[in-house]
N, C-alpha and C positions, 0 to 999 in steps of 0.2 A: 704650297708647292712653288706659287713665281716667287716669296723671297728667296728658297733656297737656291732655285735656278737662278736666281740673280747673283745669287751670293758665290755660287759657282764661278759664275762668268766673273764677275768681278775680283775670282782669287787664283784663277787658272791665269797657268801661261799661255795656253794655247790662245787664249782670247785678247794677251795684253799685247801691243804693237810700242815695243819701243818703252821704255821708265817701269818703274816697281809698279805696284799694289795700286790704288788712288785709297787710299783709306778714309777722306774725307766721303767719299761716297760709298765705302760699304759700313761708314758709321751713320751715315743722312738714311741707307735702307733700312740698319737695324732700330733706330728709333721711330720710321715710319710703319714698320711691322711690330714694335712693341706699344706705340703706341695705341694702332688700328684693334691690337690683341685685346689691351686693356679695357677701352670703349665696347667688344663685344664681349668679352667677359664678364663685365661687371654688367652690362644692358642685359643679358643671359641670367646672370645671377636676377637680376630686380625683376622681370619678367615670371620667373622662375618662383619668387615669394610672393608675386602680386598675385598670379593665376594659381597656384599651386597650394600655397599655406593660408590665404587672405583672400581668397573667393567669395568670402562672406561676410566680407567687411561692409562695418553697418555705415549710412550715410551720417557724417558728419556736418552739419550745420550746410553748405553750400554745396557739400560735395557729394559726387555721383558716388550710389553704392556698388560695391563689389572690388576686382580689380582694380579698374579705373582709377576710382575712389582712393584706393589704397596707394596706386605709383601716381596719383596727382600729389596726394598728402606725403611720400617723402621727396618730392621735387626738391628741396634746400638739403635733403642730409648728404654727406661727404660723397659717399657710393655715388649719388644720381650726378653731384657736378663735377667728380674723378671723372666717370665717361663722359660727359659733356665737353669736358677743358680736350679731355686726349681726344675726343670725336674733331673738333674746332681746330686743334694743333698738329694733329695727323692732315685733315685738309689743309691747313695754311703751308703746310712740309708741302705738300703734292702741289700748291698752285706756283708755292715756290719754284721746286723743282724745274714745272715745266715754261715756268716767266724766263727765268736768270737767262738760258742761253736768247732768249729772244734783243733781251735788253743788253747783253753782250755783244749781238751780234751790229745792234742800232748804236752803241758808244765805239765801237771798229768803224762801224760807217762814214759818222757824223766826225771822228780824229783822223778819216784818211781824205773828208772831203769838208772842209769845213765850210766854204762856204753855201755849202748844202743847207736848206732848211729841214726842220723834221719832220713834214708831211710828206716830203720829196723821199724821205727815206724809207719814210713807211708804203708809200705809196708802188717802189719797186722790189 
């Protein structure tokens, strides 16, 4: 529901002040919401064979029996590091996201006051 409401805002006129569409950011939403999608999909899927089909998975040499046992032993197959990579790159998108204007706002600062230092910037 907040991607679509985002994607609303971000395709409405009513909400744009001034220039087009920003496409660059309702492409940065769509791959933050497809890739958040993928990472609970596919965690839904492995969850879903670990407890469901593999409940009585016998213990393997080191490893805990049952589910456990089972979604420890496919930790390396594609599925478990497809959601790992999108779980990891969904976050990196979201720290992104909310850094840039920060560090936008500190290289305005420090090209309109140069002989500012950058603890002086950070600091107001």
């Amino acid at each position: 529901m907040l991607f679509f409401k985002c994607i609303i805002a971000l395709l409405s006129p009513v909400y744009r002040r001034g220039g087009g569409i920003k496409w660059g950011l309702v492409c940065y939403t769509a791959a933050m919401f497809s890739l958040a999608t993928v990472h609970t999909a596919m965690n839904l899927h492995l969850q879903s064979i670990s407890y469901i089909d593999n409940r009585e998975f016998p213990a393997v040499g080191e490893a805990d029996p049952g589910p456990i046992g089972y979604f420890e032993s496919l930790y390396s197959d594609a599925i478990n590091v497809i959601a790992n990579v999108a779980f990891c790159l969904s976050n990196w998108l979201t720290d992104g996201l909310l850094v840039s204007p920060c560090l936008t706002m500190r290289s305005v600062a420090q090209a309109s006051n140069p002989s500012s230092s950058p603890s002086s910037i950070v600091a107001t």
